[in-house]
N, C-alpha and C positions, 0 to 999 in steps of 0.2 A: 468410582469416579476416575477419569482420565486425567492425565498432565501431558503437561505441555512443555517440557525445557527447555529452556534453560529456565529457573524459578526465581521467581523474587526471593529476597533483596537482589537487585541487580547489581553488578560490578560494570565496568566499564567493558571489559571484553564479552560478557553475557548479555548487555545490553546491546551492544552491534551487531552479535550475532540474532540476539531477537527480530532489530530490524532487519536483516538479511534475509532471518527465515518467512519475515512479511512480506518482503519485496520479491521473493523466491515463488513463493505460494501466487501474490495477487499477478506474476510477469506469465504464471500457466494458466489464467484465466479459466480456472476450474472454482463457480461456486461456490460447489460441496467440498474442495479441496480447505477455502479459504476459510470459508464460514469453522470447519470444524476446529479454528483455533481459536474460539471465540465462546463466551459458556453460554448454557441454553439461554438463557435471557438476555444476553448480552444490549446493551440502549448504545444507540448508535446517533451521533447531529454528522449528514453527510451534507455538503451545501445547507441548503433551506430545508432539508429535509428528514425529520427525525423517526424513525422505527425503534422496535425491539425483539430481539429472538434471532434463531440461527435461520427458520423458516423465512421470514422478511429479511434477512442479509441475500439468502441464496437468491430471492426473488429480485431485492436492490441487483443483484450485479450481473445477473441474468440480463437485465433491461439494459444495464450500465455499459456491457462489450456485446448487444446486438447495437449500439447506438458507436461506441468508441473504438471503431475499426482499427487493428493493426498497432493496440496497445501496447507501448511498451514504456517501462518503469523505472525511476531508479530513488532510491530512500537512501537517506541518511541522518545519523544521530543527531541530535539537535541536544539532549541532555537526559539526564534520569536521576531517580531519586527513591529507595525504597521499591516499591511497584510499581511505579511511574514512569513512562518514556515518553519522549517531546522528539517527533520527526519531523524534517524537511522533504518533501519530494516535490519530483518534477515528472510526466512522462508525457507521450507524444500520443497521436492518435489522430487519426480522420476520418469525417462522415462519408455518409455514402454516395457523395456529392463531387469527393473528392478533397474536401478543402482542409487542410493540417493544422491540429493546434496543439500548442505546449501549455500545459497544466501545471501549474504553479500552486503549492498548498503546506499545511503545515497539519498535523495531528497529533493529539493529544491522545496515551493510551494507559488505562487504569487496568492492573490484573490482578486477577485472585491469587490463592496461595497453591494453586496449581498451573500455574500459569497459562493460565487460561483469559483472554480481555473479556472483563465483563462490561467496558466503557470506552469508545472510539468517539472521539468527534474530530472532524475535518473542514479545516476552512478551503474552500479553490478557487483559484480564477482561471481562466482559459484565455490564452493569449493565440491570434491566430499567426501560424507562421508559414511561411511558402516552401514546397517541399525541400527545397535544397539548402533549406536552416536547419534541417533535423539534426539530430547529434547522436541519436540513439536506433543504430543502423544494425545492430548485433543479427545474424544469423544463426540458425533459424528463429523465428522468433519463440517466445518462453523465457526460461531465466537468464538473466546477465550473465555474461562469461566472466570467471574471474579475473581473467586479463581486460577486462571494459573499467576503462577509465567513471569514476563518482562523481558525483556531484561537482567536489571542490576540486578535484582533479579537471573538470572539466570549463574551470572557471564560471559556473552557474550560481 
């Protein structure tokens, strides 16, 4: 069986860096990338929409960045406890339409003792904004540059 680390119990520094390593993964919009830190069965409530497995993750997010053009991402800890993490995100995106919106959400994430999530659910709302609201302009797109201002750094 594979792991994942940083392992539960989580500390406060293992816990950021968990989220990092989420926000890392989901900002390369790879999948196979994403899904594989996730255990085979892993149940997922995404919006209205509930799956389980790594097969239905890959399939969810396939759908999710041919639809969410030009995604880009940013997570932050919200709290932790044991195997538990509580994140904040926000990221940006546009249809193919043209028209920009900021994503607004929060998730809940349960891991095993290999740290691996065997439990995601995600509340979102999509707020539309005009392109010159955006905030999350990092080059080339993929992951945050360590120097890209956070969440609360960015007063959001």
């Amino acid at each position: 069986m594979s792991t994942r680390p940083p392992l539960p119990p989580f500390t406060l520094e293992s816990a950021k860096q968990k989220v990092r390593m989420a926000e890392d993964a989901w900002n390369s919009r790879e999948p196979e990338r994403v899904a594989g830190a996730y255990t085979e069965d892993s149940r997922w409530r995404n919006r209205a929409e509930f799956f389980q497995g790594r097969e239905a993750i890959v399939a969810f997010l396939r759908r999710k960045w041919a639809k969410e053009l030009e995604y880009r991402l940013i997570k932050e800890l919200w709290a932790f406890h044991e195997n538990r993490i509580a994140v904040r995100f926000q990221y940006e995106w546009h249809d193919d339409s043209g028209s920009w919106f900021r994503a607004h959400g929060n998730e809940q994430w349960e891991f095993d003792e290999n740290g691996l999530m065997g439990r995601r659910e995600a509340s979102i709302n999509d707020v539309p904004i005009r392109e010159s609201d955006r905030k999350f302009l990092w080059q080339p797109q993929g992951p945050r540059p360590a120097n890209h201002p956070g969440l609360t750094e960015l007063g959001m």
